[in-house]
PASERO-962034 format. One record per residue (C-alpha): x, y, z negated. Coordinates in steps of 0.5 Angstrom, whole numbers, padded with zeros to 4 digits, always signed. Layout:
// PASERO-962034
XYZ ...
***
This chain:
// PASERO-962034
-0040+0068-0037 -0039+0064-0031 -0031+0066-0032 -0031+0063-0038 -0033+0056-0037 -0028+0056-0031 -0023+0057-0036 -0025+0052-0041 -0026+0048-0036 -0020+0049-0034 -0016+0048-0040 -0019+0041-0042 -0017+0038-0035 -0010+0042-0036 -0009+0038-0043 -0012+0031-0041 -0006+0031-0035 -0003+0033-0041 -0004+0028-0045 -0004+0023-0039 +0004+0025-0038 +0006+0024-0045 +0003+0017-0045 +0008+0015-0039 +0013+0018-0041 +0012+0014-0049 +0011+0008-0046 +0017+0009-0039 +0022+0011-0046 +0019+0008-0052 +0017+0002-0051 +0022-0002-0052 +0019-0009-0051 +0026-0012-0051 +0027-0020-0048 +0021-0024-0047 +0020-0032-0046 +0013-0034-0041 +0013-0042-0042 +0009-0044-0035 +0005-0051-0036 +0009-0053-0042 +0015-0054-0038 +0018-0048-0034 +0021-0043-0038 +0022-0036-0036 +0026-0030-0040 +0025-0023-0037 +0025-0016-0040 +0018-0014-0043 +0015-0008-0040 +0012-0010-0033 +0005-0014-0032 +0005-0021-0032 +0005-0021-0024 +0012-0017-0023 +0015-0022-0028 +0013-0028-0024 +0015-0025-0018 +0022-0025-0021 +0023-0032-0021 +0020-0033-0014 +0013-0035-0017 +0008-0032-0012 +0001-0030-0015 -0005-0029-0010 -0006-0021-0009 -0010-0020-0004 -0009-0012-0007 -0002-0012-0008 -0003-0011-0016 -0009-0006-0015 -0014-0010-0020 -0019-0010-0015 -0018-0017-0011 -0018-0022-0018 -0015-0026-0014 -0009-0026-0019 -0013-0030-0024 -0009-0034-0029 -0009-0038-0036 -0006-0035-0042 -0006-0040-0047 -0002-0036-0052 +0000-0028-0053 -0004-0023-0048 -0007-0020-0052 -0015-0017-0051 -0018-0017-0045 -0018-0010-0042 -0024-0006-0040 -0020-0006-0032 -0022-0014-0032 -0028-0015-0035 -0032-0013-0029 -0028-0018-0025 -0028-0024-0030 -0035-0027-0031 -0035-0030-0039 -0034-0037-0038 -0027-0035-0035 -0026-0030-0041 -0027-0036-0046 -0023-0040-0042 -0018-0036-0043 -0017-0033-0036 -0014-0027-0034 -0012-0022-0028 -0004-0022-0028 -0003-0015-0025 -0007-0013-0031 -0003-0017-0037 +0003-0013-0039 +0009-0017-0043 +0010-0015-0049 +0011-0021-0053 +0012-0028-0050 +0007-0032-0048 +0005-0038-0044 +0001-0039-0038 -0001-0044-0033 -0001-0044-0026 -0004-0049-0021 +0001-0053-0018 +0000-0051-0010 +0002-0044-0013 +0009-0047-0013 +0009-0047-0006 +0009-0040-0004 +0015-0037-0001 +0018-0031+0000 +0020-0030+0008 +0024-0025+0012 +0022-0024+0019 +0024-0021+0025 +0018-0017+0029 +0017-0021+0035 +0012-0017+0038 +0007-0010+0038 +0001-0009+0041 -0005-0005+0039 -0011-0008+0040 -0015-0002+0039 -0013+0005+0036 -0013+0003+0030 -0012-0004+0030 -0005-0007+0032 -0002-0014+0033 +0004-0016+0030 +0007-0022+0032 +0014-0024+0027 +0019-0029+0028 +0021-0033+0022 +0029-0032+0020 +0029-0035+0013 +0026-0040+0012 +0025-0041+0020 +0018-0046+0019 +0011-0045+0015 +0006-0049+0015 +0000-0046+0013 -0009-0047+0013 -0013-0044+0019 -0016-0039+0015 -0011-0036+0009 -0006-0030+0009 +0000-0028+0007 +0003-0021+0003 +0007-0017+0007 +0011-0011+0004 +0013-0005+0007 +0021-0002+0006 +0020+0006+0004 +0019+0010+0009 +0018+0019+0009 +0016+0021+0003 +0013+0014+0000 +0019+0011-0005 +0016+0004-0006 +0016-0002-0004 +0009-0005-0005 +0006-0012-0002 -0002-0012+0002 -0005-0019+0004 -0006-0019+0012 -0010-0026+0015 -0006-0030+0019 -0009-0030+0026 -0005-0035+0030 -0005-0043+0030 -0003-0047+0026 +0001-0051+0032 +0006-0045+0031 +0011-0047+0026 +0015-0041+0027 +0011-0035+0029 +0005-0031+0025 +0000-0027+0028 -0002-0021+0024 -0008-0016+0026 -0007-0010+0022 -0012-0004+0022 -0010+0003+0020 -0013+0005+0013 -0013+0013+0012 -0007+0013+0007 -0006+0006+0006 +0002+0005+0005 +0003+0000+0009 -0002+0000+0014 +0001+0007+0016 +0008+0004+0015 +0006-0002+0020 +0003+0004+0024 +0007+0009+0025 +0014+0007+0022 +0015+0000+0023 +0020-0002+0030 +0021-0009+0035 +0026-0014+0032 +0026-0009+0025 +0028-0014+0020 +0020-0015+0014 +0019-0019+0008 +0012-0022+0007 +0010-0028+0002 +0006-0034+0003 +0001-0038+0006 -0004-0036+0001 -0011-0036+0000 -0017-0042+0000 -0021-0039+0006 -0021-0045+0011 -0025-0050+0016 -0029-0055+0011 -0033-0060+0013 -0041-0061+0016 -0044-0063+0022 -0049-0057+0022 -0049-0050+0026 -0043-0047+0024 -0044-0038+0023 -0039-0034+0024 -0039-0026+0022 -0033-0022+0022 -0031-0014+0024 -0025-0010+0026 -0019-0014+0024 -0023-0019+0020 -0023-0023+0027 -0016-0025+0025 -0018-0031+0021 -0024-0034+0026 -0018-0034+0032 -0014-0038+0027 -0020-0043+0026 -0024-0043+0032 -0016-0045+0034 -0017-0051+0030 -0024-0052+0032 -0022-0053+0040 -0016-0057+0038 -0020-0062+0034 -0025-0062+0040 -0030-0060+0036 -0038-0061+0038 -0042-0057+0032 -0045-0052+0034 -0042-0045+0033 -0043-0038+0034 -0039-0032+0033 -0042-0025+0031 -0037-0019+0031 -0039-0012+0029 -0037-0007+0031 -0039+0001+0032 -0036+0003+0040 -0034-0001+0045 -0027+0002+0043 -0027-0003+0038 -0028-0009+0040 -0022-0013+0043 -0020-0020+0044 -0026-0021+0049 -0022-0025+0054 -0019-0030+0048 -0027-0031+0046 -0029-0033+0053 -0023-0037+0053 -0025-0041+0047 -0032-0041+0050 -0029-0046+0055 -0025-0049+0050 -0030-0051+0046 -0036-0053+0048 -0042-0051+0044 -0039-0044+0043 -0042-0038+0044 -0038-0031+0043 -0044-0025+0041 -0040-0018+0040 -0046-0012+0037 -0044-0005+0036 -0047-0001+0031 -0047+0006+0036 -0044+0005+0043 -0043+0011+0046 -0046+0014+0052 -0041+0012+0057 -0040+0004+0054 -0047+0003+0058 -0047-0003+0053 -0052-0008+0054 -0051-0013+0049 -0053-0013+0042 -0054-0006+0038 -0055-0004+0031 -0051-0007+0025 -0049-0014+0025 -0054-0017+0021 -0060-0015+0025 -0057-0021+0030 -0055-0025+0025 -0062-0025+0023 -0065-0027+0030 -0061-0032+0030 -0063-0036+0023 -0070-0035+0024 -0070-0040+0030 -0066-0045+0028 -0066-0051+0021 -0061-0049+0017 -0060-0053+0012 -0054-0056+0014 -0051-0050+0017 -0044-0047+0014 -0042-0040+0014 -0036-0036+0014 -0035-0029+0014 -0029-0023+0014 -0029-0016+0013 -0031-0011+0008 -0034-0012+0002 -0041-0008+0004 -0042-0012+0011 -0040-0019+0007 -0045-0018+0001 -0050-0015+0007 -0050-0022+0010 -0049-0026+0005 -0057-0023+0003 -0059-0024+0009 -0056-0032+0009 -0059-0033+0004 -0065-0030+0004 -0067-0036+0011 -0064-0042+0006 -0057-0042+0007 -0054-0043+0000 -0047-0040-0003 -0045-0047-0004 -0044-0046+0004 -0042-0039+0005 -0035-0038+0006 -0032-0032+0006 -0026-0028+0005 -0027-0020+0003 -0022-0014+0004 -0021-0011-0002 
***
C-alpha cells in the first residue's frame, strides 16, 4: 500500500515537472510576440521586441526602475503605472499592491510581460539613474559574513546621491552561474565623496551575488552597478531621533549619522544595533568617532546570544527589548524612527514604536527583501 502511494506520488510530481517544462519551452519557442512600441509619459517612445517583462525592456534603453530584489517580485519597489495594455493583474502582485494602487492602474514591472504595446508613466527622478562602471578600490571583511567594497567610478567618474539610498549592483558569471543579475546594496559612505562608494554586503546562503562579491570578486576587478536609487533619507524634526538596524543594515545609518555631524546636528539621537555574538558586531570605533562628533549621540550594540568567551556587558536579548526601555522614559511625540534589516526585525519594531505613540508617518524604514 504504502509503495503505492509513493509511486502515484511519484508519477503526479513527475507530470506536473512535465507539464512545467513544456510551458517553458512554448512560450521560449512559440510565443512570438514580435516588436512592441511602450509610449512613456506621452512623449518618449521605446520599441523593443516582445517577450520580456517590462522592467527588462526598460533597462534596454537605459531606464533604471528600483528593484531592491533584482526583479524577483519580492521588493514591489519596481511599481509603475500602466495606462494602456498590460493586461490583468497577476495573483504574484496582488499581494504587494493594496487596491487603491490596482485601481490607479499601478503594477510591478519585473511582473508585466510585453506582449502588445503599451503606455506607462514613470516619475521624472527615475530618469535620472544611471548605469556606472567601477573599479574595485578596496576590500575588507567586516565580519565573517559581511565585507566592505569600496568602488571607484571609472564611467561616469562622479555620483551624487542622498544619505540613505542604494545602488544595484550586478555580478559577472562566475562557476556554474551563467547569469548576470543585479541585487540592491545601501551606500555607506558620505555623500562628500563624489567619487567613491561604499558597500557593506553580507553573504546570503546561495545568494548569486553576495556569493560572487564574497568569494570571486578581485581588487581593481572592473563592476557595474546602477543608481542612486530609493527614498530612504534624513527628513526633517526637532524630536529624539531612534535608529535600529542589524548586520549590514548599519550601511545607510553611517551614510546619515555622516550627514548629521556634518550639519552640526544637536537632536538627540540614538543608534540600536542588534546583533547575535560579539563576531558581529563591527564599525565600533567609527560609533565612538561619530559619538565626538555629534554631540548628543549615543551608539547602543545588544546581542542576542553573546557567547562565553565575549564577556559581554552590555545589552543582551533581541533588539527590541532596549528599543522599548528607552521609549518608555522619553516624550515621543516628536521622535522620528529609521530602521534597516530584515523584514522580521523591521515589523518587530515597528510594533514596538508604534505601541509607545511613535505614528508610521514618522517611521522610516528600509527593508531587505
Amino acid at each position: 500500500m504504502l509503495n503505492h502511494i509513493i509511486l502515484t506520488v511519484a508519477v503526479l510530481v513527475g507530470i506536473n515537472g512535465l507539464l512545467a517544462l513544456l510551458l517553458v519551452v512554448a512560450e521560449r519557442f512559440f510565443a512570438n510576440y514580435g516588436e512592441c512600441n511602450i509610449t512613456i509619459n506621452e512623449e518618449r517612445e521605446l520599441r523593443v521586441s516582445g517577450g520580456s517583462s517590462l522592467l527588462v525592456a526598460l533597462k534596454t534603453d537605459k531606464i533604471f526602475l528600483p528593484s531592491a530584489c533584482g526583479g524577483r517580485g519580492t521588493c514591489a519597489y519596481c511599481k509603475c503605472k500602466i495606462t494602456e495594455g498590460g493586461g490583468p493583474v497577476l495573483p504574484t502582485e496582488e499581494s504587494l499592491l493594496s487596491q487603491d494602487e490596482i485601481a490607479d492602474g499601478l503594477r510591478l514591472a519585473c511582473q508585466v510581460k510585453v506582449k502588445s504595446d503599451l503606455a506607462i508613466r514613470l516619475p521624472e527622478e527615475l530618469f535620472q539613474i544611471q548605469e556606472f562602471k567601477a573599479r574595485v578600490a578596496g576590500l575588507e571583511d567586516l565580519t565573517y559574513d559581511i565585507k566592505l567594497v569600496k568602488l571607484h567610478l571609472v564611467d561616469p567618474t562622479d555620483i551624487q546621491f542622498t544619505p540613505g539610498q542604494y545602488v544595484q549592483l550586478q555580478n559577472k558569471p562566475y562557476a556554474k552561474v551563467k547569469e548576470s543579475v543585479s541585487r540592491a546594496y545601501s551606500i555607506a559612505s558620505s555623500a562628500t565623496e563624489t567619487k567613491t562608494i561604499d558597500l557593506m554586503i553580507r553573504l546570503v546562503p546561495e545568494g548569486l551575488v553576495t556569493t560572487w562579491v564574497h568569494h570571486h570578486l578581485k581588487q581593481d576587478e572592473e563592476v557595474v552597478f546602477t543608481g542612486p536609487m530609493g527614498d530612504f533619507r534624513l527628513h526633517e524634526g526637532d524630536g529624539e531621533i531612534i535608529m535600529i538596524a542589524g548586520g549590514s543594515g548599519m550601511a545607510p545609518m553611517v551614510s546619515i549619522l555622516d550627514e548629521l555631524a556634518r550639519k552640526k546636528s544637536q537632536r538627540k539621537i540614538t543608534f540600536f544595533f542588534g546583533a547575535v555574538s560579539k563576531k558581529d558586531l563591527f564599525y565600533v570605533d567609527e560609533m565612538k568617532q561619530f559619538q565626538e562628533k555629534i554631540p548628543n549621540f549615543t551608539f547602543v550594540p545588544a546581542l542576542s546570544q553573546p557567547d562565553p568567551e565575549d564577556n559581554w556587558k552590555g545589552e543582551t536579548g533581541l533588539i527590541t527589548i532596549p528599543v522599548e526601555n528607552h521609549i518608555k522614559k522619553i516624550d515621543t511625540a516628536k521622535s522620528q524612527a529609521y530602521l534597516c534589516g530584515s523584514p522580521g526585525m523591521i515589523n518587530a519594531c515597528i510594533k514596538v514604536l508604534s505601541s509607545h505613540g511613535i505614528t508610521k508617518e514618522r517611521i522610516f524604514f528600509d527593508p531587505f527583501a
